[in-house]
FIDREN-158525 format. One record per residue: residue number from 1; residue in one letter; x, y, z of N, C-alpha, C in turn. Coordinates in steps of 0.05 Angstrom, whole numbers. Layout:
BEGIN
ATOM   num   residuo      nc1      nc2      nc3     cac1     cac2     cac3      cc1      cc2      cc3
ATOM   NUM         a        X        Y        Z        X        Y        Z        X        Y        Z
...
//
This chain:
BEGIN
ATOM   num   residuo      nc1      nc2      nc3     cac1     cac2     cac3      cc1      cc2      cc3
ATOM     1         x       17      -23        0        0        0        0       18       25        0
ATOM     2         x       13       41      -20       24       66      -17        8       91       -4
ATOM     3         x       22      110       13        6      138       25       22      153        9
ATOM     4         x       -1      165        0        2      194      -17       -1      218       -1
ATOM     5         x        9      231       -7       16      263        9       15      291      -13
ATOM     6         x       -6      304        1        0      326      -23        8      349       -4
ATOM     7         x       22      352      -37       38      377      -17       34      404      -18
ATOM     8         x       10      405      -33       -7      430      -32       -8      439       -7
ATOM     9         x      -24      416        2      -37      430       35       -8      436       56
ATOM    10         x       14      417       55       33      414       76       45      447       73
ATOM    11         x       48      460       41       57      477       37       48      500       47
ATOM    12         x       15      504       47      -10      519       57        5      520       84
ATOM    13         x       -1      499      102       -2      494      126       24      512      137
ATOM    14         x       60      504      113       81      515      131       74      549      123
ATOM    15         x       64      561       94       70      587       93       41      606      117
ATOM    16         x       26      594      127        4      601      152       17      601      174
ATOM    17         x       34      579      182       51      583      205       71      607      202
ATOM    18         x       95      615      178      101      636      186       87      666      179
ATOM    19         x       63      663      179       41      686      175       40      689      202
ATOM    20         x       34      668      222       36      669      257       53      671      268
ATOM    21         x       79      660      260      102      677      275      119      698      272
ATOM    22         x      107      707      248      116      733      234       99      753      255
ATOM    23         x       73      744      255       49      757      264       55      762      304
ATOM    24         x       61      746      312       82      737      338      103      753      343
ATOM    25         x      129      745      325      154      762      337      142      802      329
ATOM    26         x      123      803      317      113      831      314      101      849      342
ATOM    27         x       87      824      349       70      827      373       91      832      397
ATOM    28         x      105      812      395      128      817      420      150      849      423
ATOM    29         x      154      847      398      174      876      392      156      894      392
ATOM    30         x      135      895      391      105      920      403      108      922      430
ATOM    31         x      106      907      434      108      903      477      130      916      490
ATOM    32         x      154      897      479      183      905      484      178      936      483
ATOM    33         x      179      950      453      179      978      447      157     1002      458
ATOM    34         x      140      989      476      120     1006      494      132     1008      521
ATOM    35         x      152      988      531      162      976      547      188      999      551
ATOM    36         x      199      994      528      228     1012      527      215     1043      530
ATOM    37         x      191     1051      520      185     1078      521      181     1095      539
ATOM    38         x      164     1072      559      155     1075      581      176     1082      602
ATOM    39         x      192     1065      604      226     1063      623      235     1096      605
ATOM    40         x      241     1094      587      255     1132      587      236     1145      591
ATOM    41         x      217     1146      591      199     1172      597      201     1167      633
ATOM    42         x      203     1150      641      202     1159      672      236     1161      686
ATOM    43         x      260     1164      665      283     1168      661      279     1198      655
ATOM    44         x      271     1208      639      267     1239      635      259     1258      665
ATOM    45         x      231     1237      676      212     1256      690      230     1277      717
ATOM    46         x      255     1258      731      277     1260      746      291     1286      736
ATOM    47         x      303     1280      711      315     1301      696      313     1331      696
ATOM    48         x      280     1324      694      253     1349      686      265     1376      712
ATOM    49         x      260     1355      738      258     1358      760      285     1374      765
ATOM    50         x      299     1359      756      334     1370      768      342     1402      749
ATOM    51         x      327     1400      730      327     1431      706      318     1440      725
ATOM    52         x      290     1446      746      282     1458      745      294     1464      773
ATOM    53         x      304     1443      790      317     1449      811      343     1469      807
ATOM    54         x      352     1466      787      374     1482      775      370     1513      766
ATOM    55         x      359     1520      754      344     1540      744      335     1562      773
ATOM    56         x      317     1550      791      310     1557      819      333     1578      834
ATOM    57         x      344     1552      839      374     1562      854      397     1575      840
ATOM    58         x      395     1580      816      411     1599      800      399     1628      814
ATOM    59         x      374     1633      797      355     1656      803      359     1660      835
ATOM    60         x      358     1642      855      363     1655      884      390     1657      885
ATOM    61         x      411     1651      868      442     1663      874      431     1690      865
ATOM    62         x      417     1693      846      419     1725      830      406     1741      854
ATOM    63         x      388     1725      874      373     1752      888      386     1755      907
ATOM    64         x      406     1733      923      432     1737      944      441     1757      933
ATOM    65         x      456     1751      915      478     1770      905      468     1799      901
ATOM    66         x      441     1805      898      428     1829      895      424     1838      919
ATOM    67         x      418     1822      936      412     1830      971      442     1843      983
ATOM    68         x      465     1828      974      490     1836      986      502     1849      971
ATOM    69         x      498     1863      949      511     1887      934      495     1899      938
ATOM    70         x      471     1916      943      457     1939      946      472     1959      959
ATOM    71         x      472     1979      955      486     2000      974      459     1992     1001
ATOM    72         x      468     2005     1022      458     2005     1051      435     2026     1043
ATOM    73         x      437     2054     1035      430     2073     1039      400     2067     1019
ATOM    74         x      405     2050      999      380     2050      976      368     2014     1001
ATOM    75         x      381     2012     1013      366     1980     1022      348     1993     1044
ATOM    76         x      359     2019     1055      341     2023     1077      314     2052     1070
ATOM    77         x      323     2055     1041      307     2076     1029      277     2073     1033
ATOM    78         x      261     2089     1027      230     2076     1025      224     2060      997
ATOM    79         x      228     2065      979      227     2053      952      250     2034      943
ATOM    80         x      255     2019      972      270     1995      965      259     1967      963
ATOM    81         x      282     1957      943      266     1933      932      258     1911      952
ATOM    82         x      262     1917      980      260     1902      997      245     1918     1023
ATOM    83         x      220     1914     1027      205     1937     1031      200     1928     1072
ATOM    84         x      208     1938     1083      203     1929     1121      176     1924     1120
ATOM    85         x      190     1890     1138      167     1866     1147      145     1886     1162
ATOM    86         x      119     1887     1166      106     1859     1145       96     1867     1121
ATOM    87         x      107     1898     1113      108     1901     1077      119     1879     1062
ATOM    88         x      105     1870     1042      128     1858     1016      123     1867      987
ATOM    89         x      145     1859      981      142     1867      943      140     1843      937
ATOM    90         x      121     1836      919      115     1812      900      120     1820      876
ATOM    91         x      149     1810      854      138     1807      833      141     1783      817
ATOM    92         x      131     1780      794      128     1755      772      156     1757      754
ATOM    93         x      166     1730      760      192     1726      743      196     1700      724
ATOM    94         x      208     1713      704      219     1689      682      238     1668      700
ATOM    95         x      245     1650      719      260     1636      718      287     1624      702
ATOM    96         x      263     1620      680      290     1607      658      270     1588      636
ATOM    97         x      276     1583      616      281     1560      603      288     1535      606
ATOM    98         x      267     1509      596      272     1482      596      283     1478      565
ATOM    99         x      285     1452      568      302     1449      542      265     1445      515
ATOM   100         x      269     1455      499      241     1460      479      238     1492      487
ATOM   101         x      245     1502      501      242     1537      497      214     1538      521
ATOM   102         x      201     1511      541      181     1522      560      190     1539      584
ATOM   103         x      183     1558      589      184     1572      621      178     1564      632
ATOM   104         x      202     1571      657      191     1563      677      183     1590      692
ATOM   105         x      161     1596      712      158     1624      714      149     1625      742
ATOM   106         x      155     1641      759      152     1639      793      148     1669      799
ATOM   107         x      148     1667      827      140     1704      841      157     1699      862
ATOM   108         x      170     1714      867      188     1724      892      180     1743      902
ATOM   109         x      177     1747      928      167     1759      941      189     1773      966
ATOM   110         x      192     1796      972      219     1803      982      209     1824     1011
ATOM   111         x      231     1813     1029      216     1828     1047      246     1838     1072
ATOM   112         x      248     1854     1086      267     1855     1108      265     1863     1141
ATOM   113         x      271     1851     1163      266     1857     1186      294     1867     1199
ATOM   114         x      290     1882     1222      304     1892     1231      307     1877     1260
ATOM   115         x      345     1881     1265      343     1872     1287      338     1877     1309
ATOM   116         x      322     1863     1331      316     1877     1360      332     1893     1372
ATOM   117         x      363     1883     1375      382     1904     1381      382     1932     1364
ATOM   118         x      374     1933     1348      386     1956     1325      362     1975     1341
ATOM   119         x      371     2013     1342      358     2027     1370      320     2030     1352
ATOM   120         x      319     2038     1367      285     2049     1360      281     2059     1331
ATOM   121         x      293     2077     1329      298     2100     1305      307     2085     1280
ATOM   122         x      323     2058     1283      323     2040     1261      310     2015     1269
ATOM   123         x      286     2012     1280      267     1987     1275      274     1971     1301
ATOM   124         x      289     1974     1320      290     1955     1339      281     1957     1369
ATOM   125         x      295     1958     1383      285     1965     1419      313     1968     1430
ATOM   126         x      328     1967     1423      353     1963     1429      362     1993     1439
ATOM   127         x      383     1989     1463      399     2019     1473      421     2014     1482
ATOM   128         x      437     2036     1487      469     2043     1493      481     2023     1501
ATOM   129         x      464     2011     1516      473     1992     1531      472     1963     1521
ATOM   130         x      456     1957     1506      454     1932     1482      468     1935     1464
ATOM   131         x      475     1960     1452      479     1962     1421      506     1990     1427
ATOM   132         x      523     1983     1442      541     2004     1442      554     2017     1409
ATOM   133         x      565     2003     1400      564     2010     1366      547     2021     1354
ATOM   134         x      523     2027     1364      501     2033     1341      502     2016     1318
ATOM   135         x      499     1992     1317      503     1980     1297      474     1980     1288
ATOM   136         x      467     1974     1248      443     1976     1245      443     1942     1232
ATOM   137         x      426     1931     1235      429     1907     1227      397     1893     1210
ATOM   138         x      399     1880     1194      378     1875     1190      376     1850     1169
ATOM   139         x      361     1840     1175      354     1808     1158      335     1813     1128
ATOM   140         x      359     1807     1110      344     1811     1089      336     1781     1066
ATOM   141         x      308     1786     1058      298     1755     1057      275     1761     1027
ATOM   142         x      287     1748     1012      281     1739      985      255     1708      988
ATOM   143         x      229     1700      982      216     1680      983      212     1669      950
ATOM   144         x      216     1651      935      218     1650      905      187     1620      916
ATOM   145         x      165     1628      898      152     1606      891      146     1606      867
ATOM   146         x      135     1571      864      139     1563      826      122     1542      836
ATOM   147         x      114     1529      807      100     1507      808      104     1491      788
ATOM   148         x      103     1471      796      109     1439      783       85     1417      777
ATOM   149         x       78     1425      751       54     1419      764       33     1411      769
ATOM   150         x       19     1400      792        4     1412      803        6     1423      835
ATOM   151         x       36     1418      843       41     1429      867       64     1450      868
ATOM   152         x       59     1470      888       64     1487      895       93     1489      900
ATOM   153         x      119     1505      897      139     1498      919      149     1525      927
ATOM   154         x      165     1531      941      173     1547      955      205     1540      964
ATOM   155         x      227     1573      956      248     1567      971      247     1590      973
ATOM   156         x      271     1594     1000      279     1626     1001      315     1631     1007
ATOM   157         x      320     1653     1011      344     1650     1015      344     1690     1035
ATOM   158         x      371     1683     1059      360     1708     1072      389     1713     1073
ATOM   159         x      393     1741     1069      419     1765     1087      418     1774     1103
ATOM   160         x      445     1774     1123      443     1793     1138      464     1803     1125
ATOM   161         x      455     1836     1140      460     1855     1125      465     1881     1151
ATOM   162         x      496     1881     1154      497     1908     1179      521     1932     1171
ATOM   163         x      506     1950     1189      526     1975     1184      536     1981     1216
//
């Protein structure tokens, strides 16, 4: 007895199987590649964070350094940019740039107190006998908030500041 075999069908049968594992290794390198996308985008999100931590604390070197170069005479003026607690100046600032050209954009808010020693006549309680120097002294304090977001943050940075 002979078995006959056609090889029509066997042929059908192998070019369907690689229709399914063509169809297969497709499926898998979909997965993989949602997989890999997913992992750098939450590799970026850190990044995001550290720009913006960076950017922050640049802008509060700039308002240090603005607090401790002022002449004395314009810090203790009335129309100084740092106006005696519990006055403040608020204004709206550019921060900086992320990488694509987005702002980042915050309000600083600036304010200065005087020290208790420092006499009456410059903001304090202080006399002859506390403050033999006449020293004038006073705490000067920069507040920068921004948002990330949907939350809020807040840093500050403060001088003192004496004559």
């Amino acid at each position: 007895m002979a078995v006959f075999l056609r090889r029509g069908k066997a042929g059908t049968f192998r070019r369907g199987m690689v229709l399914v594992e063509s169809m297969l290794a497709l499926s898998i390198l979909t997965v993989l590649g949602l997989v890999l996308l997913k992992l750098s985008l939450n590799i970026l999100s850190p990044r995001q964070w550290m720009l913006q931590q960076t950017l922050t604390d640049a802008y509060l070197t700039y308002e240090r350094a603005y607090a401790e170069r002022i002449p004395f005479d314009s810090l203790l003026a009335n129309n100084s940019p740092w106006p005696v607690f519990p006055n403040t100046s608020v204004i709206s600032v550019e921060i900086g740039r992320l990488p694509g050209g987005t702002p980042v954009l915050g309000t600083v808010t600036r304010t200065r107190m005087a020290d208790p020693l420092n006499y009456p006549i410059d903001g304090g309680s202080g006399t002859v006998a506390t403050n033999p120097a006449a020293m004038k002294t006073w705490e000067v304090q920069s507040i920068m908030t921004y948002t990330v977001g949907r939350r809020t943050y807040s840093k500050s940075r403060t001088v003192i500041r004496s004559q």
